[in-house]
C-alpha positions as CSV (number, residue, x, y, z in Angstrom):
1,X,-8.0,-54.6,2.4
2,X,-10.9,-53.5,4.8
3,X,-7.5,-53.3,7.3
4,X,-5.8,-50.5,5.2
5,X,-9.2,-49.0,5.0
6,X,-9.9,-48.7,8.8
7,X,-6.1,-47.9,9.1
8,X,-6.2,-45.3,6.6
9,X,-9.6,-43.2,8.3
10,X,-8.0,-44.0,11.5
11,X,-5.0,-41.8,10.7
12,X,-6.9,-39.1,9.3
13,X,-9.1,-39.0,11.8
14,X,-6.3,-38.7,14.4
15,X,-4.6,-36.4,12.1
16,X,-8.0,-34.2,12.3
17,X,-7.6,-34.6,16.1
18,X,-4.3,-33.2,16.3
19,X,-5.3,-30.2,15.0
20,X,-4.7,-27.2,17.7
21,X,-8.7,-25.6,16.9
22,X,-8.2,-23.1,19.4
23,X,-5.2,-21.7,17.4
24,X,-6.9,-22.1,14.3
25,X,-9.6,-19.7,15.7
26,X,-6.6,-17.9,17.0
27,X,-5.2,-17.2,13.5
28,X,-7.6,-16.9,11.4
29,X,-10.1,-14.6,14.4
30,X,-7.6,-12.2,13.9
31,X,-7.4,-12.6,9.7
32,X,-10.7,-12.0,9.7
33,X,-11.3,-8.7,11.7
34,X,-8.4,-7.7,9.8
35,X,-10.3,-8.3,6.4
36,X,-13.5,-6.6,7.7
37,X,-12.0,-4.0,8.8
38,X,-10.1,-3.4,6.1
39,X,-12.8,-3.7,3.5
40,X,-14.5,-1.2,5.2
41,X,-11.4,1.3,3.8
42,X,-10.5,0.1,1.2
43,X,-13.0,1.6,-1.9
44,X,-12.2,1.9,-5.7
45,X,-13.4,4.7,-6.4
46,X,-12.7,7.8,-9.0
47,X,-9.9,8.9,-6.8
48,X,-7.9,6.0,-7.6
49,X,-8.9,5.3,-10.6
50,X,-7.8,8.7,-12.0
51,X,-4.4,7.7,-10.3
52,X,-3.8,4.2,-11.6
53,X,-0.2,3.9,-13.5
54,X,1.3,1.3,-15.7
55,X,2.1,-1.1,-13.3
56,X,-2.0,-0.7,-11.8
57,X,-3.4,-4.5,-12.4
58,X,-6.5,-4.9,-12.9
59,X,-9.3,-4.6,-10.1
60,X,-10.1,-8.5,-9.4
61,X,-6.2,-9.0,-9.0
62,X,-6.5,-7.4,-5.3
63,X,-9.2,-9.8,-3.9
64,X,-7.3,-12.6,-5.3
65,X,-4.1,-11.9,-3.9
66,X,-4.5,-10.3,-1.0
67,X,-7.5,-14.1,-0.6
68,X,-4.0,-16.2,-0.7
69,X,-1.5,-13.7,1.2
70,X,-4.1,-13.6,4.3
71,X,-4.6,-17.4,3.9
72,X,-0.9,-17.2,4.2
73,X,-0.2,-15.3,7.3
74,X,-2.9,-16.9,9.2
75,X,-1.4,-19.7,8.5
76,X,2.1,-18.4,9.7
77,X,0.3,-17.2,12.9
78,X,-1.1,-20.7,13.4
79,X,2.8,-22.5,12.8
80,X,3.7,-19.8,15.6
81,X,1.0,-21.0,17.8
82,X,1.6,-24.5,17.8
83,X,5.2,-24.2,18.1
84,X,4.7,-22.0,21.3
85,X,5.9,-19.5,20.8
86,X,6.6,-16.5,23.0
87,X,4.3,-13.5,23.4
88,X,6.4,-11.0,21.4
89,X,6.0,-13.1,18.2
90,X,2.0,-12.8,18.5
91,X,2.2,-9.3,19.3
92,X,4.6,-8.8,16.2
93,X,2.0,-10.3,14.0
94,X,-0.5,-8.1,15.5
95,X,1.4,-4.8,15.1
96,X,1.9,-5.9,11.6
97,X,-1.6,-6.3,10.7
98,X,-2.7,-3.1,12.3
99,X,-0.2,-1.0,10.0
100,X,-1.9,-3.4,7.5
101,X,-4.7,-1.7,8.1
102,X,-3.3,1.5,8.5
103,X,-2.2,2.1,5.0
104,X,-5.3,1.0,3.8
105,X,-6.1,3.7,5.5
106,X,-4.3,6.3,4.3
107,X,-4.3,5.2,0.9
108,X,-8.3,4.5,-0.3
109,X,-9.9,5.8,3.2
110,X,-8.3,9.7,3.1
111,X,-6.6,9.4,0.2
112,X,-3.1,10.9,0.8
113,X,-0.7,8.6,-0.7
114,X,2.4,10.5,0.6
115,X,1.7,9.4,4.1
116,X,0.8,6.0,3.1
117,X,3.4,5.6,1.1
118,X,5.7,6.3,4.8
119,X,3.8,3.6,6.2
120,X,4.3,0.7,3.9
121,X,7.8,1.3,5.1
122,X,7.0,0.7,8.3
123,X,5.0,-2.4,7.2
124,X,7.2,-3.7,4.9
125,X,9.9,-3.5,7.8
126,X,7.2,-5.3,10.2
127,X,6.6,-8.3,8.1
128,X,10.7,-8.6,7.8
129,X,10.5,-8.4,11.8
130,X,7.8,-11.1,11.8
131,X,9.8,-13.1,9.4
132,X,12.8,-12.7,11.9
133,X,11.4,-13.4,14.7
134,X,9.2,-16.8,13.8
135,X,12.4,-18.3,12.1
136,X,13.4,-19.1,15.7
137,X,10.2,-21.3,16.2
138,X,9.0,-22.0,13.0
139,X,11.0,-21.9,9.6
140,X,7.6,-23.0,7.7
141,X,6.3,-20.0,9.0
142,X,8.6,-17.6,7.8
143,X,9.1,-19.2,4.1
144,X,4.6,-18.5,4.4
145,X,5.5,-15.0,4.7
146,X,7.7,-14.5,1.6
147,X,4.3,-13.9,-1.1
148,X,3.8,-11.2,1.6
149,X,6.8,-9.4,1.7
150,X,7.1,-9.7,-1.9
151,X,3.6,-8.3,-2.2
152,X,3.9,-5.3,-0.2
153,X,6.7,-4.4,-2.2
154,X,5.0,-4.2,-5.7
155,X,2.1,-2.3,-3.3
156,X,5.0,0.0,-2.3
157,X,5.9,0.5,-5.9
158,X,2.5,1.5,-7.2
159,X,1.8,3.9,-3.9
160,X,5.7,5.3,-5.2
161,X,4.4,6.0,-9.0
162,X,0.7,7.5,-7.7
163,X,3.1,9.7,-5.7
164,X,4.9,10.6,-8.3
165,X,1.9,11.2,-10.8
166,X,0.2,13.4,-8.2
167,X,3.4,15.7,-8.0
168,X,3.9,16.3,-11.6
169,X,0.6,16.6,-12.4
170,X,0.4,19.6,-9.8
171,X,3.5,20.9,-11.0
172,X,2.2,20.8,-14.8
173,X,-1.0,22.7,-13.8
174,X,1.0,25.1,-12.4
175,X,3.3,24.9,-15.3
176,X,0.5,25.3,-18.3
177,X,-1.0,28.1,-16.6
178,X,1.9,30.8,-17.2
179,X,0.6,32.1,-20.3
180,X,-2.6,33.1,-18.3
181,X,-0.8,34.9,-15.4
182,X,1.8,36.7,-17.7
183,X,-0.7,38.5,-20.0
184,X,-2.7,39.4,-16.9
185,X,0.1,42.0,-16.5
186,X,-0.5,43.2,-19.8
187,X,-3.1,45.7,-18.8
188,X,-0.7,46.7,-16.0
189,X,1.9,47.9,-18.2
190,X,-0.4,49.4,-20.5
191,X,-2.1,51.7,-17.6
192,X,1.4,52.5,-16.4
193,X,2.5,54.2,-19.8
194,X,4.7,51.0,-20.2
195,X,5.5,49.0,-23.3
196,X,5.6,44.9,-23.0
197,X,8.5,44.0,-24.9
198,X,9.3,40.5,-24.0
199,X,8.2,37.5,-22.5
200,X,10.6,34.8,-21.6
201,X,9.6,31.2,-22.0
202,X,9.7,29.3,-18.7
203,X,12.6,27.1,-18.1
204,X,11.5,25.6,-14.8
205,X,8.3,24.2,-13.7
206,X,6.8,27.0,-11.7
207,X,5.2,29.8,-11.7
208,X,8.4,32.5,-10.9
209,X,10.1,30.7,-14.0
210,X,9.0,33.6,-16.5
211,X,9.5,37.0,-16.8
212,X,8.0,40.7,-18.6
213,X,10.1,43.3,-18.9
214,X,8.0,46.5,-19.5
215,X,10.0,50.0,-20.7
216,X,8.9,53.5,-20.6
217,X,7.7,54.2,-23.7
């Protein structure tokens, strides 16, 4: 028994051994300036709050996931690594984080989520050229991936309905505020020797979608 024992740590020990470190640091170096830097643009603040739709999740679901997926890619960066893999691969996986980073960016840093939501295209189509390109030289690495591509879509999703909430809640300001600019022409009319006879009701969600027709008296 004290055989299997020694035989046993022996092989974990060597399997310890095996272990590429310096592509472990690699990976997860680059995870982790990704994550700092990151943090550093991404806030939840009123902005986004007032924006959240029905598919928003709660706040701790963001932390939680995004904990795994960057657990994940590192770990597709290491697979990459110690199947040598050439340059371009690495430099995919960087590009990919950076536009990572970049819709952070966009989104919670200067909130504008029309051009974020232009750049999670590009991201979304840099994870599938990640995915592409690491097949070749690691399969594992690619299948890691999947969470993320999946991921980025929902992301993509939610950045489409704040879009989407943002334009029709401009366009419904500017709707619900015809009443107000019609009967500012009242006075006009009035000092013009004019009578107001009709206003139309608005058909169309802007503000040239009414109109006053005023008569000589």
């Amino acid at each position: 028994s004290e055989m299997c024992i020694r035989d046993s740590i022996n092989t974990e020990y060597m399997g310890i051994m095996n272990i590429d470190w310096i592509g472990i640091a690699y990976s997860y170096g680059l995870i982790a300036i990704t994550i700092i830097i990151g943090r550093s643009f991404t806030v939840i603040d009123e902005w986004y709050r007032k924006r959240s739709t029905i598919l928003t999740p709660p706040d701790w679901v963001f932390p939680v996931a995004w904990s795994i997926i960057f657990f994940l890619i590192g770990l597709a960066l290491y697979n990459v690594w110690v199947a040598k893999a050439p340059v371009y691969v690495h430099l995919a996986f960087i590009l990919n984080l950076i536009l990572n980073l970049g819709w952070s960016f966009f989104f919670f840093k200067l909130h504008l989520p029309v051009l974020a939501l232009l750049e999670i295209f590009f991201l979304w189509g840099s994870i599938l050229l990640v995915m592409v390109l690491s097949y070749d030289y690691s399969a594992v690495a690619t299948i890691l991936l999947i969470p993320y591509l999946l991921w980025v879509f929902f992301a993509s999703m939610l950045n489409w309905l704040v879009v989407a909430k943002v334009v029709n809640t401009n366009n419904r300001s500017r709707f619900d505020s015809w009443p107000i600019k019609v009967y500012q022409l009242i006075p006009q009319c009035i000092s013009l020797n004019l009578s107001l006879i009709h206003i139309s009701e608005p058909t169309r969600r802007y503000a040239i979608s009414y109109a006053v027709f005023c008569l000589k008296k």
